[in-house]
C-alpha positions as CSV (number, residue, x, y, z in Angstrom):
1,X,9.0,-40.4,47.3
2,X,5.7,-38.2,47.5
3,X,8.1,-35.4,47.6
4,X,9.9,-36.2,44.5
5,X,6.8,-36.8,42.4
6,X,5.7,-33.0,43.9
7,X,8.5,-31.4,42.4
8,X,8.1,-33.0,39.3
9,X,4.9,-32.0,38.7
10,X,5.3,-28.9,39.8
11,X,8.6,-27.9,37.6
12,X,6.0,-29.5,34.6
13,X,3.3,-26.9,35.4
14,X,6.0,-23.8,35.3
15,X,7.3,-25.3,31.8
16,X,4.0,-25.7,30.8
17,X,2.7,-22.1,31.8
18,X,6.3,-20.7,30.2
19,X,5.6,-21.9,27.0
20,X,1.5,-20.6,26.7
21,X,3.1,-17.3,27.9
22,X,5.9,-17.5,25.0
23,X,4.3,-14.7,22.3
24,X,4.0,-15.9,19.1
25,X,5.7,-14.1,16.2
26,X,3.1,-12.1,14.1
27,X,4.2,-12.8,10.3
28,X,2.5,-9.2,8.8
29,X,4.8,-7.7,11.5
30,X,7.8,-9.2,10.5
31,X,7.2,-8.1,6.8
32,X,6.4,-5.1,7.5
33,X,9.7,-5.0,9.9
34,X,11.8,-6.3,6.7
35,X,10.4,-3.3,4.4
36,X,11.1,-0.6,6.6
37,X,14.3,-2.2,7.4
38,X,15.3,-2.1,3.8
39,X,14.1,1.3,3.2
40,X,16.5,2.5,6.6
41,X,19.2,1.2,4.7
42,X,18.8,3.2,1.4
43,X,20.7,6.5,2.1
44,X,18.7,8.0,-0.6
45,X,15.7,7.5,1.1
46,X,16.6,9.1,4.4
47,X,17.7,12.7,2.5
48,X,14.9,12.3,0.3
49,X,12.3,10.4,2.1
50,X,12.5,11.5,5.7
51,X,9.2,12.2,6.2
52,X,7.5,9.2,4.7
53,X,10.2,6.9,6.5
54,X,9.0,8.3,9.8
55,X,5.0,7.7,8.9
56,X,6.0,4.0,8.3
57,X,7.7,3.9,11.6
58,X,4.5,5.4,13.3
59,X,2.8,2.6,11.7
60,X,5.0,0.2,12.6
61,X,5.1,1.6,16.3
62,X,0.9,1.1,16.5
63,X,1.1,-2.2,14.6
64,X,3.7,-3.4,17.3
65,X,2.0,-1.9,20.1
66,X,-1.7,-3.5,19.1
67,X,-0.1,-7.1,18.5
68,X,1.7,-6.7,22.3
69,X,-1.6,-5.6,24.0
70,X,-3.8,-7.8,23.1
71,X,-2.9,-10.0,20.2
72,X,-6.0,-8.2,17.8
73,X,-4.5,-10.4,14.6
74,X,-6.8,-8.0,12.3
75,X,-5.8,-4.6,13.7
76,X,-2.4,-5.6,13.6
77,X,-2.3,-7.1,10.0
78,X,-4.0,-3.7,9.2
79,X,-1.4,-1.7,11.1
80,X,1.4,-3.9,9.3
81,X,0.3,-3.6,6.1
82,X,-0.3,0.4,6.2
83,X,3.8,0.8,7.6
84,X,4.8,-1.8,5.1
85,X,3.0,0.3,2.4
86,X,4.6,3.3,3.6
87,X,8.2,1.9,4.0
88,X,7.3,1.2,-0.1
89,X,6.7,4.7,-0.6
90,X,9.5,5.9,1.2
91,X,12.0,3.6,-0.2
92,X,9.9,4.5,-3.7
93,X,10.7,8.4,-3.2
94,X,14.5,7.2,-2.4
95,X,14.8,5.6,-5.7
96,X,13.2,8.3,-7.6
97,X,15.8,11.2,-6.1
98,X,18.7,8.7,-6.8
99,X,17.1,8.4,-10.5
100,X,16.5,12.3,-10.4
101,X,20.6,12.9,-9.4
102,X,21.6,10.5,-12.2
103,X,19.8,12.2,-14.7
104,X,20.9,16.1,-13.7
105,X,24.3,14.5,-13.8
106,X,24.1,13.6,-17.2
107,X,22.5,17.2,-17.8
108,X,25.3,19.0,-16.7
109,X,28.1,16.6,-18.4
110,X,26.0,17.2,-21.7
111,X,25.7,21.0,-21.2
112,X,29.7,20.8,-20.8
113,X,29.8,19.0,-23.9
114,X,27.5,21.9,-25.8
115,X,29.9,24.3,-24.1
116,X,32.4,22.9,-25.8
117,X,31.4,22.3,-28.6
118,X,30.3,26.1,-29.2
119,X,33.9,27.0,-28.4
120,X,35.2,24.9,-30.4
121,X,32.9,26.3,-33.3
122,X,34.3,29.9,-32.6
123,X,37.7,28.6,-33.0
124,X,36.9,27.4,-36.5
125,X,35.3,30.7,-37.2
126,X,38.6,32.2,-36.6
127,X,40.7,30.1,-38.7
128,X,38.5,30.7,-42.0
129,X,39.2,33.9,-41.9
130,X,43.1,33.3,-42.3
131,X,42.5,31.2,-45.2
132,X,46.1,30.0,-46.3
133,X,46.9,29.0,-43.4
134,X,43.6,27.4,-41.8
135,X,43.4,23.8,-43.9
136,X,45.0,21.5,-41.6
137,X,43.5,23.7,-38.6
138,X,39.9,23.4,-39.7
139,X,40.0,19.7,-40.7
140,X,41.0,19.2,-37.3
141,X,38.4,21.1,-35.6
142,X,35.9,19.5,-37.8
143,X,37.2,16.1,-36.6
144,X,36.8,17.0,-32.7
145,X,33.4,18.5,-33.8
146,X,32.4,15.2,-34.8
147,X,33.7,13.3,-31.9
148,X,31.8,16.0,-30.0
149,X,28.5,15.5,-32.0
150,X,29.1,12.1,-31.2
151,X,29.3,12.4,-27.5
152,X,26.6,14.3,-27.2
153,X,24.2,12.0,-29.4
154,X,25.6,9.0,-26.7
155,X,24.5,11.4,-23.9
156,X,21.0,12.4,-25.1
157,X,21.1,7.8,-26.1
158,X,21.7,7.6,-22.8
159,X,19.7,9.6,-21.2
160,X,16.4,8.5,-23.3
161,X,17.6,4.8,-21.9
162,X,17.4,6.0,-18.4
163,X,13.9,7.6,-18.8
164,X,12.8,4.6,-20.7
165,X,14.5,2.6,-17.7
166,X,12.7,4.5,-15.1
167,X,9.3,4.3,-17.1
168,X,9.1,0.9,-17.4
169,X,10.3,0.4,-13.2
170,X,7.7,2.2,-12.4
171,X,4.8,0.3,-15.0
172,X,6.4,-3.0,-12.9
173,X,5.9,-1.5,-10.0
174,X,2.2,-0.3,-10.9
175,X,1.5,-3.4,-11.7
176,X,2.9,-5.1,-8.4
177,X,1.3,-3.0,-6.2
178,X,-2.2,-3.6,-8.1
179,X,-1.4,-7.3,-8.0
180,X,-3.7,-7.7,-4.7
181,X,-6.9,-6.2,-6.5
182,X,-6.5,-8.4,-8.9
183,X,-6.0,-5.8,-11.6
184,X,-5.9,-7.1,-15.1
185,X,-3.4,-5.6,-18.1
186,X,-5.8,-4.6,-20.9
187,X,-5.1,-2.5,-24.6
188,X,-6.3,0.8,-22.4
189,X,-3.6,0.2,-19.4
190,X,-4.2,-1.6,-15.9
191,X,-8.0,-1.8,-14.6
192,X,-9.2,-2.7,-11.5
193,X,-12.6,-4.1,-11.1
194,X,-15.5,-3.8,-8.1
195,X,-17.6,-5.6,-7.9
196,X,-21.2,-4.6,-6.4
197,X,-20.9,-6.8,-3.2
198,X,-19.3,-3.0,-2.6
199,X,-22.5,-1.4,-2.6
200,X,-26.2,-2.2,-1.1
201,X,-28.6,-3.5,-3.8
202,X,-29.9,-0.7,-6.0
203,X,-27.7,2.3,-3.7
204,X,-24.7,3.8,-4.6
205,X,-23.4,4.2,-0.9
206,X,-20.4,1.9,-0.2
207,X,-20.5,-0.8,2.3
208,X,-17.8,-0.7,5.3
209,X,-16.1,-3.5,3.9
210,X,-15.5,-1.5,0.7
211,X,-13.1,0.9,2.6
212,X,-10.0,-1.4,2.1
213,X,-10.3,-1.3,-1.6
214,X,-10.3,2.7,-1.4
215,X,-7.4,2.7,1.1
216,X,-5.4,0.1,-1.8
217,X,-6.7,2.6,-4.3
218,X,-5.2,5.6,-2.4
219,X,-2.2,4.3,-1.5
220,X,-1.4,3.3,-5.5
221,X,-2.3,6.5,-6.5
222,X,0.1,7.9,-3.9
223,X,2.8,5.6,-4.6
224,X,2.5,6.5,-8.3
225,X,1.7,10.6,-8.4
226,X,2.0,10.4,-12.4
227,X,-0.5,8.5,-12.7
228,X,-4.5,9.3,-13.1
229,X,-7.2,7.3,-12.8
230,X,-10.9,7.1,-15.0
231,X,-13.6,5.5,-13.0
232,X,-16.3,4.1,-14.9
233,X,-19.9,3.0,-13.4
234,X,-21.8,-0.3,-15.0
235,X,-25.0,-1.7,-14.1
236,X,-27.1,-4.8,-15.4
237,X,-30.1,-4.2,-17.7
238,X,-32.9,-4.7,-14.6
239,X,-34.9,-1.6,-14.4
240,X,-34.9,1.6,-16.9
241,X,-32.4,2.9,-19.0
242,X,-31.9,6.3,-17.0
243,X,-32.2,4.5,-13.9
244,X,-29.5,2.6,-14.4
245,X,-27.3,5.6,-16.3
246,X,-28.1,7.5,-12.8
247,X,-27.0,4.6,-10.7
248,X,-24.0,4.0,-12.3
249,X,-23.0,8.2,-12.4
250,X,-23.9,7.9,-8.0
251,X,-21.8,4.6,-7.5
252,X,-18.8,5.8,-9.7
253,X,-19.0,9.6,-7.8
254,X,-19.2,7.8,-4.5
255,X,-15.8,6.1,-5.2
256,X,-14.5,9.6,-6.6
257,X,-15.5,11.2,-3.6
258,X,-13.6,8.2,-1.2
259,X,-10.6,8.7,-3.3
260,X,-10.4,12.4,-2.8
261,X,-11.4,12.3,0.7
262,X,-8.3,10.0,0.9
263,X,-6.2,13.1,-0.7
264,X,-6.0,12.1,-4.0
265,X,-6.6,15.4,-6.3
266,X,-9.6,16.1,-8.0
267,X,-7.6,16.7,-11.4
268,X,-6.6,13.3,-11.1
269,X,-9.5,11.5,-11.5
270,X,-12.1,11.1,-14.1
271,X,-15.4,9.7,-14.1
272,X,-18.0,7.9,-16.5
273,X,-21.5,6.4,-16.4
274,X,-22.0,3.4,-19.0
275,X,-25.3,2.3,-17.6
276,X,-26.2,-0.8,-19.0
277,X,-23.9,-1.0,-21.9
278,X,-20.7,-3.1,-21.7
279,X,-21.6,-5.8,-20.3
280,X,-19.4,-8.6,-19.6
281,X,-21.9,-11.4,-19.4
282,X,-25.2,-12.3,-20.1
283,X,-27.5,-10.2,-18.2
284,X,-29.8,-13.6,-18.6
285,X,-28.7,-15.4,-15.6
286,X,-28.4,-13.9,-11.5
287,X,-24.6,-14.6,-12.2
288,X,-23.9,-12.6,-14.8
289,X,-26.2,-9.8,-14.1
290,X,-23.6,-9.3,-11.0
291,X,-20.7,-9.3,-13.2
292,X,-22.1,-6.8,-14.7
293,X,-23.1,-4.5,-11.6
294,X,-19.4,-3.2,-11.3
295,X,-17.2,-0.1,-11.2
296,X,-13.9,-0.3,-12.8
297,X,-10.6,2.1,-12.2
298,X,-8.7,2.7,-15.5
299,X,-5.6,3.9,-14.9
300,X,-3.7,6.2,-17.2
301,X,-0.3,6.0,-19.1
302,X,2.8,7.4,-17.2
303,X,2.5,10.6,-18.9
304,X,-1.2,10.8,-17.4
305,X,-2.9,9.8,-20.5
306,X,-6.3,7.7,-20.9
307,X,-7.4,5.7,-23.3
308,X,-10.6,5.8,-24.5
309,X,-13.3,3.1,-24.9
């Protein structure tokens, strides 16, 4: 009977001691697994996005490999999200060669189509000149020069559709991948705001926290070469007027510097000190005098145009 009761408790223990050993599933892993799964699958992406597809599988690889050692939940959601981000890109740089083949595709068909139409001209050229006998000849040709015309106008229809397709896929996807910084749509074009918990009181050197919001920053910008970005520096109205105007130049070229350090180009970013003007609340109370204290990212129009204030 004592024996009995001893191997019952001891197959309990070895369940037990299965089960705490069972590793959990890590849900930024398996998201980031599903992304670059979907961006293997694109065949567009692995002619024309080798390279990035390989960088997300790096990241996935470290991810993977800091979640098996030692179950670091930050590291790994870090890792994740960096090889999901650049399964986006490469799956992003797939869809733009597929969109690039479509559109030299309908290139060449309406070169044919000039072609032919300019041949066709040249065949009315020689019928005028036998007069008589060119009447039914030329109303002809004028007919298939009008169907021709036609064509063509369909073609350049719809290849203004497809740009105006591809523009307004990548606005959408702009606007997804700024939906974690809580960008907001404005007349100017998307803007991103930081707040000053970014920066030590009165400084214009960013905090360690402040480097996620940089590495979101250059990742956009990467995922979205067309676009540019203006970064403007506010302050509240404590202190002088050129003291704030100078704080508000340092804290907006700290964040110019971060992005550029990140390899974004210099010719891609602009940047303006507003001091204390702007403000977006009452500088009256504590909390609105840190609304105030901000830095905000305008980003341009897909042709790399910014709106002015």
């Amino acid at each position: 009977m004592n024996t009995t009761r001893t191997l019952i408790a001891t197959a309990t223990l070895l369940a037990l001691a299965a089960c705490q050993t069972t590793p959990s599933p890590n849900p930024d892993l398996a998201a980031a697994r599903t992304s670059l799964d979907q961006a293997r699958s694109n065949p567009y992406v692995g002619r024309s996005g080798a390279v990035e597809l390989q960088s997300a599988q790096q990241a996935m690889t470290h991810a993977e490999a800091a979640w098996a050692a030692d179950r670091d939940v930050e590291q790994t959601r870090h890792l994740a999200y960096l090889a999901r981000k650049r399964a986006d890109i490469a799956m992003a740089v797939g869809m733009q060669a597929q969109a690039d083949e479509r559109v030299q595709q309908f290139g060449a068909e309406r070169e044919r189509l000039r072609l032919q139409a300019r041949s066709q001209e040249a065949d009315v050229a020689t019928a005028s000149a036998r007069a008589a006998q060119a009447d039914a000849r030329n109303a002809q040709a004028d007919a298939r020069n009008a169907q021709t015309e036609a064509q063509i106008s369909r073609t350049q229809a719809d290849d203004a559709q497809l740009l105006a397709l591809r523009q307004a896929s990548r606005a959408e996807g702009l606007e997804r991948d700024l939906a974690d910084m809580k960008a907001r749509k404005t007349d100017r074009g998307m803007v991103v705001t930081l707040g000053d918990v970014l920066f030590d009181t009165g400084k214009s050197s960013l905090q360690p926290g402040a480097q996620r919001s940089v590495a979101q920053l250059v990742q956009v910008l990467i995922q979205h070469p067309e676009r540019r970005v203006l970064i403007e520096g506010f302050t509240d109205s404590v202190g002088s007027e050129e003291m704030n105007m100078k704080l508000s130049q340092s804290r907006a070229e700290t964040f110019q510097r971060e992005l550029m350090n990140g390899g974004i180009a210099a010719d891609r970013i602009e940047v303006r000190a507003w001091g204390e003007a702007n403000p977006v609340a009452d500088n009256g109370s504590a909390a609105g005098r840190q609304r105030n204290r901000r830095v905000e990212v305008l980003f341009s129009d897909a042709e790399g145009h910014l709106a002015a204030r």
